[in-house]
N, C-alpha and C positions, 0 to 999 in steps of 0.2 A: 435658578432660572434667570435670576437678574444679569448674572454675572454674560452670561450668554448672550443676552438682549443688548449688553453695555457693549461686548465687543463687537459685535457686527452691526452697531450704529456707529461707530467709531471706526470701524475700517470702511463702514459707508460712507462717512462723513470725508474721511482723508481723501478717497478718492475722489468723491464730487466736488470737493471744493478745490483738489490739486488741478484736476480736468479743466475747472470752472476759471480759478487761477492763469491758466497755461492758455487757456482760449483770450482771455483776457487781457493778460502782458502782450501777445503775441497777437495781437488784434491791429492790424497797418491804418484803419482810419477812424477814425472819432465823430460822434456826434454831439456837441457838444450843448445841451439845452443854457447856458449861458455862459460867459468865457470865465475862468476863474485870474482873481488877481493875486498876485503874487502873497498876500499876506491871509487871502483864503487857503491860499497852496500851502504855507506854511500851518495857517492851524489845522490843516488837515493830516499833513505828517506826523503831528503833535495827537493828534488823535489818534492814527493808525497807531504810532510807536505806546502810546497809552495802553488802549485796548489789546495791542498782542503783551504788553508789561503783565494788565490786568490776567491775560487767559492764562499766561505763562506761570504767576505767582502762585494761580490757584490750583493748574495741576500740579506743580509740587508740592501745594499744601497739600490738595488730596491725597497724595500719593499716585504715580504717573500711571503703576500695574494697577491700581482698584480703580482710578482715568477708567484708564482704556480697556479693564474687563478682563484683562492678562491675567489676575490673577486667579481667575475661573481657572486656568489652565494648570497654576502654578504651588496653588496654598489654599489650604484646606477652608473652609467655611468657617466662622463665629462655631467657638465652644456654645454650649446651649446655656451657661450659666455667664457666658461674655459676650457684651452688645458694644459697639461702638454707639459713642456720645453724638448726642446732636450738637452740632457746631453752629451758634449763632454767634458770633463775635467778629472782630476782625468785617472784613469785608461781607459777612453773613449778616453784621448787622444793620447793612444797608440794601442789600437784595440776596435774597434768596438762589438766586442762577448768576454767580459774578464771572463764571466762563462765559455766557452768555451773553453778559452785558458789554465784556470785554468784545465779544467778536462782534457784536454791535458798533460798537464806538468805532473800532479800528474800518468797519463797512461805512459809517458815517463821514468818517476822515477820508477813506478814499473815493467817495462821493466829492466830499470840496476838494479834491486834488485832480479828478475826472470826472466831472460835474456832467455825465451823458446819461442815456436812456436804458443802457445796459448796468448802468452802478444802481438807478433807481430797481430796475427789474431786478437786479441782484438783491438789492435788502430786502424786496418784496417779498422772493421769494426764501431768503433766510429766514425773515421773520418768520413764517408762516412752518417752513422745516423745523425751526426754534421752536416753539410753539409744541408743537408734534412733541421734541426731544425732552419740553418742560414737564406735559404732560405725563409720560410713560416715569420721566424721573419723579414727579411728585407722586405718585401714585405707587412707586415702591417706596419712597419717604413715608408717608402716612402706613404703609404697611408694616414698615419695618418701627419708626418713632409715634405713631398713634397720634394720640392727644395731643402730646406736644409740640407733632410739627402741625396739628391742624391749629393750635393757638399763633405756633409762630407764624403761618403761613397769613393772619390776619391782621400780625403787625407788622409785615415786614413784605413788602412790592415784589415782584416778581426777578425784575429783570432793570428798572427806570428806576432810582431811589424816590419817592414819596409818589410818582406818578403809576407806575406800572409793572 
């Protein structure tokens, strides 16, 4: 059942954000809640190319078919005597959701590079979508790792390393 859930948040996701994207590039005027200066412009490039680094490294740790749910379609389920390991190392061991936190960062970065009212209502509303996508994923985490991810999930932030 997860596998099903994974993919049509995932192809919900591609399209809202390709849509959301496309309105946004292609947007002819700005409002700009303060002007940004050149060295804001620049850490926010630095942030975007961060956070898609971040989203990027991690679907190919996960693996891009167990990503995106494909492999509901493609290969078979856990043997019953074979569990995949919980993963806290590496970037796990600073947040819990580092897809998440990546497409945060890179929303944040093009915030100070389009400092408007439409980047603010955009993170607003990612967060809030995020949020949604955290829940439904820890909620098969605990199902699937128990104990363990309910211990991890007490050291280890969600989404903000030590904050949140």
């Amino acid at each position: 059942m997860f596998g099903l859930y994974r993919f049509f948040y995932t192809l919900f996701s591609v399209v809202l954000w390709s849509l959301i994207s496309w309105w946004f590039i292609y947007r002819q005027e700005y409002n700009y809640i303060f002007s940004p200066s050149i060295g804001l412009t620049y850490a926010g490039y630095i942030l975007v190319v961060s956070g898609l680094l971040i989203v990027s490294w991690s679907i190919i740790k996960y693996g891009f078919m167990e990503f995106s749910g494909l492999n509901t379609f493609t290969e078979k389920q856990y043997a019953e005597n074979t569990k995949p390991e919980l993963n806290i190392s590496g970037m796990n061991a600073l947040v819990r959701h580092p897809i998440y936190s990546g497409i945060l960062l890179a929303m944040l970065g093009l915030f100070l590079c389009l400092p408007t009212q439409m980047a603010v209502i955009g993170i607003v509303i990612s967060v809030f979508y995020l949020e949604i996508g955290i829940r439904l994923e820890e909620k098969k985490l605990e199902d699937e790792f128990g104990n363990s991810y309910r211990q991890y999930k007490m050291s280890v932030k969600k989404v903000i390393p030590w904050l949140y």
